[in-house]
Each structure stands twice: as structure tokens, then as C-alpha cells.
C-alpha positions in Angstrom: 118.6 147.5 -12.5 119.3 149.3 -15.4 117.4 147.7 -18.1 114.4 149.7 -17.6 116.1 152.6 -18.7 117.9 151.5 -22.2 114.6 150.7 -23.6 114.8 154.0 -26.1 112.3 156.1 -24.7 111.4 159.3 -26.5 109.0 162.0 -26.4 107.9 163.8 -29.8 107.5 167.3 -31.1 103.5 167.8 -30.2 103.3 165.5 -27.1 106.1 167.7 -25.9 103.7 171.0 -26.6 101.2 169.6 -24.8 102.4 168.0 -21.4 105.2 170.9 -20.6 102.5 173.6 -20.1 100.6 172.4 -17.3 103.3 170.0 -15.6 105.1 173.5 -15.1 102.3 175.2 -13.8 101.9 172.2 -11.4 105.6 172.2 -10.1 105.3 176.0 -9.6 101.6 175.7 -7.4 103.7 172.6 -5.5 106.7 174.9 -4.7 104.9 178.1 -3.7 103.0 175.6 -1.2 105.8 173.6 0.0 107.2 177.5 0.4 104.2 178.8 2.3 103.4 175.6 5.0 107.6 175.5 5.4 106.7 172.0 7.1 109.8 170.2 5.1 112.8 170.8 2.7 113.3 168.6 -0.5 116.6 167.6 -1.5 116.8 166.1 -4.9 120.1 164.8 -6.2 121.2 164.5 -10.0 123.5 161.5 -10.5 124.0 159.9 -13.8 126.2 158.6 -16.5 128.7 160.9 -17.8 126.7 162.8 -21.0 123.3 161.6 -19.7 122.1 165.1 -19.1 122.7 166.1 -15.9 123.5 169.8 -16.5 121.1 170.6 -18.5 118.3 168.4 -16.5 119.0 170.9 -13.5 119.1 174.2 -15.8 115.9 173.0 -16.6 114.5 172.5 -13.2 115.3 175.9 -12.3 113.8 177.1 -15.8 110.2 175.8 -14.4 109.9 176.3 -11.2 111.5 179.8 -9.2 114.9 179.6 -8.9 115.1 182.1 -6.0 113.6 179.1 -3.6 116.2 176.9 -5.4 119.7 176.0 -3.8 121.8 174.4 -6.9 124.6 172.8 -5.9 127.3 171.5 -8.5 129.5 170.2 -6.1 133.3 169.6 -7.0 136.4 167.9 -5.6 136.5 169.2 -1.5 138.6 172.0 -1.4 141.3 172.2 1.7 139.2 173.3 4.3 136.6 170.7 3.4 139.2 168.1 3.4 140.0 169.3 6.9 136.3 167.8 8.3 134.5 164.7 8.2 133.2 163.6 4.5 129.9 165.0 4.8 130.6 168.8 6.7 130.1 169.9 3.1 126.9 168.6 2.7 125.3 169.3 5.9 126.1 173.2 5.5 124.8 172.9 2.0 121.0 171.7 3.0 117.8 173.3 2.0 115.5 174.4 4.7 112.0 173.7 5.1 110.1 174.9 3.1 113.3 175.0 0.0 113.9 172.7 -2.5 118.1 171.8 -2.6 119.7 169.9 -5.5 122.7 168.3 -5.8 124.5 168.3 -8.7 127.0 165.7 -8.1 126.3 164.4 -4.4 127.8 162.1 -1.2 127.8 159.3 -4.1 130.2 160.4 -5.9 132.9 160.4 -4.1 132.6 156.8 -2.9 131.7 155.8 -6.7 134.8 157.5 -8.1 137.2 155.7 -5.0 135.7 152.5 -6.1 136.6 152.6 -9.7 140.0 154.8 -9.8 141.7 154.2 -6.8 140.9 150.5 -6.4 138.8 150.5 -3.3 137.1 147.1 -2.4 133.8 146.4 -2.2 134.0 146.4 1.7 135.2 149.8 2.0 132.5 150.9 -0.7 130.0 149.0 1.2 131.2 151.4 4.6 131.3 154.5 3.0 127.2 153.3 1.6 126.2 152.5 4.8 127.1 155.7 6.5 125.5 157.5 3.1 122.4 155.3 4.5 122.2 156.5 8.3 122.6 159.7 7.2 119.4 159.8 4.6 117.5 158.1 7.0 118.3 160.6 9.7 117.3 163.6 7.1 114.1 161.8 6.6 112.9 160.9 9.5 113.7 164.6 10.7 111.1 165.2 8.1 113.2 165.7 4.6 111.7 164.4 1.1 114.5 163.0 -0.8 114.6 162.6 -4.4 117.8 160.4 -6.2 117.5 160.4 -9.9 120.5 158.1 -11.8 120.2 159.4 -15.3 121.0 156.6 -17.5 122.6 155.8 -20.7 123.9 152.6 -22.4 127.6 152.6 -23.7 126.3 152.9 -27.3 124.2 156.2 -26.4 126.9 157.7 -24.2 129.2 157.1 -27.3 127.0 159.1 -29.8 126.1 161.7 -27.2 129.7 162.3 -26.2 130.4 162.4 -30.2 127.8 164.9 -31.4 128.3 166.8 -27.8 131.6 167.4 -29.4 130.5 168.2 -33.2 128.9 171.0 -31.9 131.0 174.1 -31.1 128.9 175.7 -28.9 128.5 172.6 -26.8 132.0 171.4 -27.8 133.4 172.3 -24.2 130.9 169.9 -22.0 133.1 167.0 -23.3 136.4 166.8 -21.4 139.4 164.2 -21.5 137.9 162.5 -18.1 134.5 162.1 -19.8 136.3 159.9 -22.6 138.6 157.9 -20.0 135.1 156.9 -17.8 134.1 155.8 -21.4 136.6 153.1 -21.4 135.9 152.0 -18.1 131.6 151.7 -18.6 131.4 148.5 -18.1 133.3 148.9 -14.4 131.5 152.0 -13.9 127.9 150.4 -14.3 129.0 147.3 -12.2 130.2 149.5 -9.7 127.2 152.3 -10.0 124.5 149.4 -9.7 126.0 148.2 -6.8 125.8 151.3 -5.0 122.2 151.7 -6.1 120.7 148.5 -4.9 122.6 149.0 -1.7 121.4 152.8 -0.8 118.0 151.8 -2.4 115.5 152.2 0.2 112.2 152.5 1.3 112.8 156.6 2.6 115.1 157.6 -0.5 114.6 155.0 -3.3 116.8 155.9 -6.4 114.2 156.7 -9.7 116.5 155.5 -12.9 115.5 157.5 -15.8 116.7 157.0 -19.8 119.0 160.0 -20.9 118.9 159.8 -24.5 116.1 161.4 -25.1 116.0 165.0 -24.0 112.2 165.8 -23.6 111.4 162.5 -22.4 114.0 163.2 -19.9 112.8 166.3 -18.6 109.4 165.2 -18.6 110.2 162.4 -16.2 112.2 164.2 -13.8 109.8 166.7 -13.5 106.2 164.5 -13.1 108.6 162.5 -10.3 109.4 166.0 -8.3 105.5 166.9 -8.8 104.3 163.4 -8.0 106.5 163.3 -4.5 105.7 167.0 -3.6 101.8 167.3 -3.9 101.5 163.5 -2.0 103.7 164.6 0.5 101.9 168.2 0.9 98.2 166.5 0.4 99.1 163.7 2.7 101.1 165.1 5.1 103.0 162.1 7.3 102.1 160.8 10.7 103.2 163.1 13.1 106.2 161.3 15.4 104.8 162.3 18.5 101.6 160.0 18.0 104.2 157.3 17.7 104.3 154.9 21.3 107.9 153.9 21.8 109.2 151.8 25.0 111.0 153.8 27.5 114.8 153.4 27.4 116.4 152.1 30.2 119.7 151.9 31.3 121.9 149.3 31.3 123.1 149.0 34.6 121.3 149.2 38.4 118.9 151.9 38.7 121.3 155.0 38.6 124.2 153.7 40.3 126.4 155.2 37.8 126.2 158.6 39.3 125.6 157.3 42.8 128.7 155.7 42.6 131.2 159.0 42.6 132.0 160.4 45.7 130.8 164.1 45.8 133.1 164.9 48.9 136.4 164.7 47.0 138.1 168.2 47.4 141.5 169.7 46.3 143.1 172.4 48.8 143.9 175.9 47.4 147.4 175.7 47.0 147.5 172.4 45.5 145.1 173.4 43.4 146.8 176.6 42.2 150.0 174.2 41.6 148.0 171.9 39.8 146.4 174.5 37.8 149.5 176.0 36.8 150.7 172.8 35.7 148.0 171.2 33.7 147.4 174.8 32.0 151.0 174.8 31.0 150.7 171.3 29.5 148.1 171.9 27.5 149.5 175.2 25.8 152.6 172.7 24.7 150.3 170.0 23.7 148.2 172.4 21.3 150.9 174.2 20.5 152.9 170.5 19.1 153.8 170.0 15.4 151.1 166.9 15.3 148.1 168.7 16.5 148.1 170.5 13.5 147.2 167.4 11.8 144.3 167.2 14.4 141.4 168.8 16.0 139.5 168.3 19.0 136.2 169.0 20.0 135.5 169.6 23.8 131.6 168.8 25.2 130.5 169.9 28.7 127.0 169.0 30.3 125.9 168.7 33.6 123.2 170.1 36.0 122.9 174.4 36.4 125.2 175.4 38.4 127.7 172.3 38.2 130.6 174.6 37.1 130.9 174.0 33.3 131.6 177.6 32.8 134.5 177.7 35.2 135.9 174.7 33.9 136.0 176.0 30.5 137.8 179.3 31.2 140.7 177.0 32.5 140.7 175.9 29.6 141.0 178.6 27.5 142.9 180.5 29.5 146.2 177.9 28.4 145.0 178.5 24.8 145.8 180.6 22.0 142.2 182.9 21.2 143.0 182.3 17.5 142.8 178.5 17.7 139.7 177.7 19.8 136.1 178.7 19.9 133.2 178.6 22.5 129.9 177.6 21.6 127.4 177.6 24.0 124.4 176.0 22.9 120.7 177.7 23.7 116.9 177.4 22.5 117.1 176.8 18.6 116.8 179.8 16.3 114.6 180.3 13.9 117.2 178.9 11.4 118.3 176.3 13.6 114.6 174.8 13.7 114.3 175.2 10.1 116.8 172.1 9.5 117.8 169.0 11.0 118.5 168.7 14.6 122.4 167.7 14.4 122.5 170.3 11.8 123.9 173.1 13.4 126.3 171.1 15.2 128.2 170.1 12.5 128.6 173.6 10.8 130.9 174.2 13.8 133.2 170.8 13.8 136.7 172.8 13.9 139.5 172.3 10.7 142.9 170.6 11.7 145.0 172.6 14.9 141.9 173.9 16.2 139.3 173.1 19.5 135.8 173.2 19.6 134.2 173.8 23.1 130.6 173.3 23.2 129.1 174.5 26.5 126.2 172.0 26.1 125.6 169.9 23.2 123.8 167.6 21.0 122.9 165.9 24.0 119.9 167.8 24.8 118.2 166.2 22.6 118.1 163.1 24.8 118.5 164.9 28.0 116.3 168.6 28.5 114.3 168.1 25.1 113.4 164.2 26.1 112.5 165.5 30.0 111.1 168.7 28.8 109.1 167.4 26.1 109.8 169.2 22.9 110.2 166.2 21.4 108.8 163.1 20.9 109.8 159.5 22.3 110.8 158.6 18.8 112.9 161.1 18.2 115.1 161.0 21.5 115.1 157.5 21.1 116.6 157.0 17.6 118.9 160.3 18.4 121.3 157.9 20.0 122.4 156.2 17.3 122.6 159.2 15.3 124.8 161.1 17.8 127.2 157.7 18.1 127.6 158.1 14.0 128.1 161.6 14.0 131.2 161.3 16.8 132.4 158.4 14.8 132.8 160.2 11.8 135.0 162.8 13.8 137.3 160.3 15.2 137.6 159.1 12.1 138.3 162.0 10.4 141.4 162.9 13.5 138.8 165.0 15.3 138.9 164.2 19.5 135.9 163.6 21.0 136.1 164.9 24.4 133.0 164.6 26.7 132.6 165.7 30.7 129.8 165.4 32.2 129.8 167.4 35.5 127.5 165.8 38.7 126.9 168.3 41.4 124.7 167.3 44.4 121.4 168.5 44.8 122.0 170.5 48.2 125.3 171.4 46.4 123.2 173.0 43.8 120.4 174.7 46.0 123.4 176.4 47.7 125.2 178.0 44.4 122.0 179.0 43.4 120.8 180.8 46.6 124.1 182.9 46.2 124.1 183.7 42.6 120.5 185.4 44.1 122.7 187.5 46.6 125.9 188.3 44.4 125.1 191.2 42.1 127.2 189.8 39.4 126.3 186.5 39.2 122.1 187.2 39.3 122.3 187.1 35.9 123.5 183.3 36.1 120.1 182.2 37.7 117.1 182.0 35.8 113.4 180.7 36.6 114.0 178.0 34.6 116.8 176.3 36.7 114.5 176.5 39.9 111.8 174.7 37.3 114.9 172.1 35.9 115.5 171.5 39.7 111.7 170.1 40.3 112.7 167.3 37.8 115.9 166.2 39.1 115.1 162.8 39.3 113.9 162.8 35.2 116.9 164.0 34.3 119.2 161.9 36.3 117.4 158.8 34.7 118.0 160.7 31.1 121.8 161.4 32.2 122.0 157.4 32.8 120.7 156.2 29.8 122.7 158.6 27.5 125.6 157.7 29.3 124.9 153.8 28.8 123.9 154.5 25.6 126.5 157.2 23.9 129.9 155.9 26.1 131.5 154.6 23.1 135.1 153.3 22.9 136.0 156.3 20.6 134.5 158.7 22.8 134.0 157.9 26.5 132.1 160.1 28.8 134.2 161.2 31.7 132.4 162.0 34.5 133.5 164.6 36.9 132.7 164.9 40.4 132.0 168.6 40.5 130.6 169.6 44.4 134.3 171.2 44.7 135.1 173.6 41.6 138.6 173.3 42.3 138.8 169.0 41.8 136.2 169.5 38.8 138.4 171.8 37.3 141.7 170.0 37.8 140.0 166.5 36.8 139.2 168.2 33.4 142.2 169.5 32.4 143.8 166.3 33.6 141.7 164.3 31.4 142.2 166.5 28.6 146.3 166.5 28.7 146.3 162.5 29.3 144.0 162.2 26.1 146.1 164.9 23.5 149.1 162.9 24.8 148.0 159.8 23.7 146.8 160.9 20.7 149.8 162.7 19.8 
């Protein structure tokens, strides 16, 4: 894979002169439009072969086109809080919007590259760690990302004599540490394990462009027609819009909706079992959150249900056994401007909590396949594929010792109609009812198809959906708390 690039390319003094001017004045016109139509981000990554360049290849990049719509990234071992989250929190707060240009200075591949070779991890757990680095890219791309993965290359005899005159030089004496000489030793492991990784994340939305480090200009010249070439087709050919794109309908897996006709909506608790209850589930959870091993945990709490189903309730039982400086609500609304401006999962993962802490989300990803797929604001592709995405992105919590907790709460249709005629009469709960539930209640039967197949689809053995039979507050409330206690407890 690497042949290509050991072929000694260079680029001399007056070709040099002559290509730089206009290629920059090209990247700059691509980057003010990519800035102004704000229709998609570009992330570009820098990867490479120690002394290939990689440093100065960036610097560059920012040199010819506007830095101030540049994110740089030189990322570094994960610090304790990142260390705290799943693998790739780091990289998901650190995106570009649309319309920005992000790169990556070291990126998700080095970490598994650098496992492989130092801490003698098989190709099998290489191949896992590549394969989630591949779900994730082709999620950023098909939410409409251009991604851009140079390897800058060197053979061991160049990477010898650019590590020795790298250290000649005084002023340039620093860029070559001890680790740079130990990865020396090891070239021939690091390029068996480097092209490995290459041909398996090599793919038709992010292919990797290999590109000779020796010399400098030719270097620069290449990376920078490659960002040009990607950019204008991309902005000149803009791609097919997802909407226009037919896909079957998804249907459940089981008999019409008999997976919410099945609960029995009449189960009730009595007040003073309830308030006994209550007391004592509240009380469990305090010492369960408050036990030596959940601070080598976190937990992240998901509600979703029909208006009016008594999510809010049931999450103020919750926190009310909880310590204020150890959870956080997050109730999830219309997109911001901000939001909208970056992937759709993207402003879920900035708020995954750090060890000893809960995350209660008071609606959820999940609207993506449930109001934005009945609604909708978006297309059949997207809600479709959002599945799969949503199961990887709870997978990589459990497996970082982050609980996934999900409730769904069923309320029955008169059930509702009654809640929401009162919160019409009861001067403090008007603000509760909008005209928007009224217009949600005209599609009940859409969304109790949606609720089915996102159920059947995103019930994982990981993260099961519990659902709650929610006509009488009192049992919904008991049921969740219940749940919750039996599931810390086995986990801890």
C-alpha cells in the first residue's frame, strides 16, 4: 500500500514558484465558499510516520488558507476526565461545524495503532477498535461530513536521515524526542501494523490519500491540491439530497403492536403503599449512588413516552434521593442553531456523565426515530440507518461502565386527553400544554408504530427498554425507581 509513496518524489525550486500562488488562492475561494453555503464541515486528519512532516504539513495549511475558520487539533494522550468517557467523547466535542474545516493532528487512529504495537494487542482487538473507527466515519458522512485521511509516508532509510538532520539542526533539534528513535526500531512492526489499519478503514466515504514525506514542497503541494480537489467537487457537485432516497418502511418484529397492547394500563398502587414504597426505593438509591464502586461508574437515565405520560414526575423521584452535585437533567427540545450545525448524535455525547455521576435525559436520541421520523424532519434514510447508530453509541457506554437505562412510559389515549384537559384548568400547569401535543395526539397511531419498531429495533441485551405502564403516576413512578435500584445493584 505503501509503495507508491517511497518512489522519491520531489518538487524543485521554480515549479515550486509557480504552482503555490494560485493553488492558495484556490483553497482560500474553496474555504470562503464552503464558509458562506455552511451546507457541511470537513474534517481532515494528519497521520503519518514519525518525522514525515506532520507538524509542519498543518502549520502550513493554516499558513494558506484563514486560520480563524480552522479548528487545529494536536491531540495528546486523554487526560483524566477524557479517560472517564467512551474512546471517542474527545473527538465528538472536538468536530468542526458546517461550514469549518477541523484537522486532526493525531486522530482516533492512533490510539488503536500505538495499543497494537506497544502493548501487544492482537489483531482481533485491533480489528474491533477499526471497525467501530468505521461506523463512526460513516455516520459523520452520511450526516453530510467530507473527510479527508492523509498517511504521510516515509521509508526507514528517509525517516533515518530526516530524524538525523532534524537533530543537526539546533533550532529544529527539539522535534526529535527519545520515543521518535524507539518507533525507529520498531518500523518494520509499525508499517505492518499501520498498513493493516489502512486497508481495513479504507473506504469508499473516507479513503486514506498516502502521500511521500521526504520531500517538503512536493509534500505540501499534494496535500493541498487533495483538500482543493475534494472541496470544489463537493461544493460544485453538491450530493444527492437523502430525502429523494426511497427506503422500505421498517416494521416491527413482532404482531402488529402488541407490545404495547400487551401491558395492562389499569395496574394502580394505593397512596400509602405508595408513599412506603417511595420512601424505600428513594432511600436505596441514595446508598446505591452513594457506594464506593459507583464511583468507578456512571449511569445515564433515558425517559420517553407520550405528553403527558408522567416522565417529569418520575424524574423528580429520582432526583429527589440524589445528591444535586452528582446528577444532571437534560431535557431535550428543537435543535439549536449549534446543535443543527453538527451531527445529530452530536450533542448527545457532549453530555455522557464522568465516573460517580447520572445523566437524565428527559427525551433523547430517540426522536430521531420517533417525532422526527412521524413529523417528518427527516428523511426515511436517515431514521432508518439511526438505529444502528444509536445501538453503537449505547454500546460504547456500556463498555466504557456507563449504564444504560431506558423507560419508556405508555399512557392511554383517554388517559391522556384527561391530563391534558386539566393542565387547561390548573393555573400552574397551563404552561405544560402546548398546541403541539393536541397536534402529536392526531398522530397517535404513527407514533405507536414508531414506538414499536424502535423498541424491536434498539432493545439490546446491554440496554433493554423497560416499559412502564404509566395511566397511574404512583405505579409508573415506583416501577422506575424499582428498575433503577434492581439494575445499580447488579451492576455493583
Amino acid at each position: 500500500m505503501f509503495e507508491s509513496a517511497e518512489l522519491g518524489h520531489t518538487v524543485d525550486k521554480e515549479s515550486w514558484k509557480r504552482e503555490v500562488p494560485p493553488l492558495r488562492e484556490a483553497l482560500l475561494d474553496a474555504q470562503y465558499d464552503l464558509l458562506q453555503k455552511a451546507e457541511f464541515p470537513v474534517i481532515i486528519l494528519v497521520s503519518g510516520v514519525d518525522g514525515a512532516g506532520k507538524g509542519e504539513t498543518v502549520n502550513v495549511l493554516n499558513e494558506w488558507m484563514d486560520p480563524r475558520h480552522i479548528e487545529t487539533h494536536a491531540v495528546s494522550d486523554p487526560t483524566d476526565e477524557e479517560r472517564e468517557r467512551p474512546a471517542m467523547w474527545r473527538y465528538w466535542r472536538l468536530l468542526p461545524p458546517k461550514g469549518k474545516i477541523g484537522i486532526f493532528f493525531r486522530s482516533w487512529y492512533s490510539t488503536p495503532i500505538s495499543l497494537a504495537l506497544h502493548k501487544d494487542a492482537g489483531n482481533s482487538e485491533l480489528d474491533q477498535q477499526l471497525a467501530r473507527i468505521n461506523r463512526f466515519e460513516k455516520m459523520l458522512t452520511d450526516e453530510g461530513a467530507l473527510i479527508l485521511k492523509f498517511w504521510l509516508h516515509l521509508s526507514k532509510e528517509s525517516q533515518r536521515r530526516r530524524l538525523k538532520t532534524l537533530e543537526k539542526d539546533p533550532a529544529t533539534r527539539w522535534r526529535v524526542t527519545e520515543r521518535d528513535w524507539k518507533n525507529f526500531k520498531i518500523y518494520d512492526r509499525f508499517r505492518r501494523t499501520a498498513e493493516h489499519a489502512l486497508r481495513r478503514t479504507d473506504t469508499t466515504e473516507a479513503p486514506w490519500i498516502i502521500v511521500e514525506g521526504a520531500d517538503a514542497r512536493y509534500r505540501y503541494l499534494a496535500v493541498g491540491q487533495a483538500i482543493l480537489q475534494a472541496v470544489r467537487s463537493r461544493l460544485d457537485s453538491p450530493r444527492t439530497c437523502s430525502a429523494s432516497i426511497t427506503v422500505p418502511p421498517v416494521t416491527a418484529g413482532m404482531d402488529s403492536l402488541s407490545v404495547l397492547n400487551r401491558l395492562d394500563l389499569s395496574l394502580k398502587l394505593a397512596k400509602k403503599e405508595y408513599e412506603k414504597e417511595l420512601e424505600k426505593y428513594q432511600g436505596t438509591l441514595n446508598l446505591l449512588t452513594r457506594h464506593k464502586n459507583f464511583g468507578r461508574m456512571s449511569a445515564v437515565v433515558v425517559f420517553e413516552g407520550f405528553d403527558a405520560a408522567g416522565k417529569g414526575g418520575a424524574i423528580r423521584r429520582i432526583t429527589g434521593a440524589l445528591d444535586a452535585r452528582y446528577y444532571r437533567v437534560i431535557p431535550t427540545a428543537a435543535p439549536t442553531e449549534e446543535e443543527r450545525a453538527q451531527p445529530y448524535l452530536w450533542r448527545f455525547w457532549r453530555h455522557i456523565p464522568r465516573r460517580g455521576h447520572l445523566a437524565i435525559f428527559d427525551r433523547s436520541w430517540y426522536g430521531r426515530v420517533l417525532v422526527e421520523r412521524v413529523e417528518g424532519l427527516c428523511s426515511p434514510a436517515d431514521w432508518t440507518r439511526a438505529y444502528g447508530e444509536i445501538n453503537d453509541f449505547e454500546e460504547q457506554m456500556m463498555r466504557n461502565r456507563t449504564l444504560v437505562l431506558k423507560f419508556w412510559l405508555q399512557i392511554g389515549k383517554d388517559e391522556q386527553l384527561r391530563r391534558f384537559r386539566e393542565r387547561e384548568q390548573v393555573s400552574f400547569k397551563r404552561f405544560k400544554i402546548t398546541p403541539e401535543d393536541w397536534r402529536n395526539r392526531e398522530k397517535w397511531d404513527d407514533y405507536e408504530r414508531a414506538v414499536c419498531d424502535m423498541i424491536d429495533r434498539t432493545s439490546t441485551e446491554q440496554a433493554p427498554w423497560t416499559l412502564v405502564e404509566s395511566d397511574d403516576k404512583q405505579f409508573a413512578r415506583i416501577k422506575v425507581l424499582k428498575a433503577i435500584c434492581e439494575k445499580l445493584e447488579a451492576t455493583l
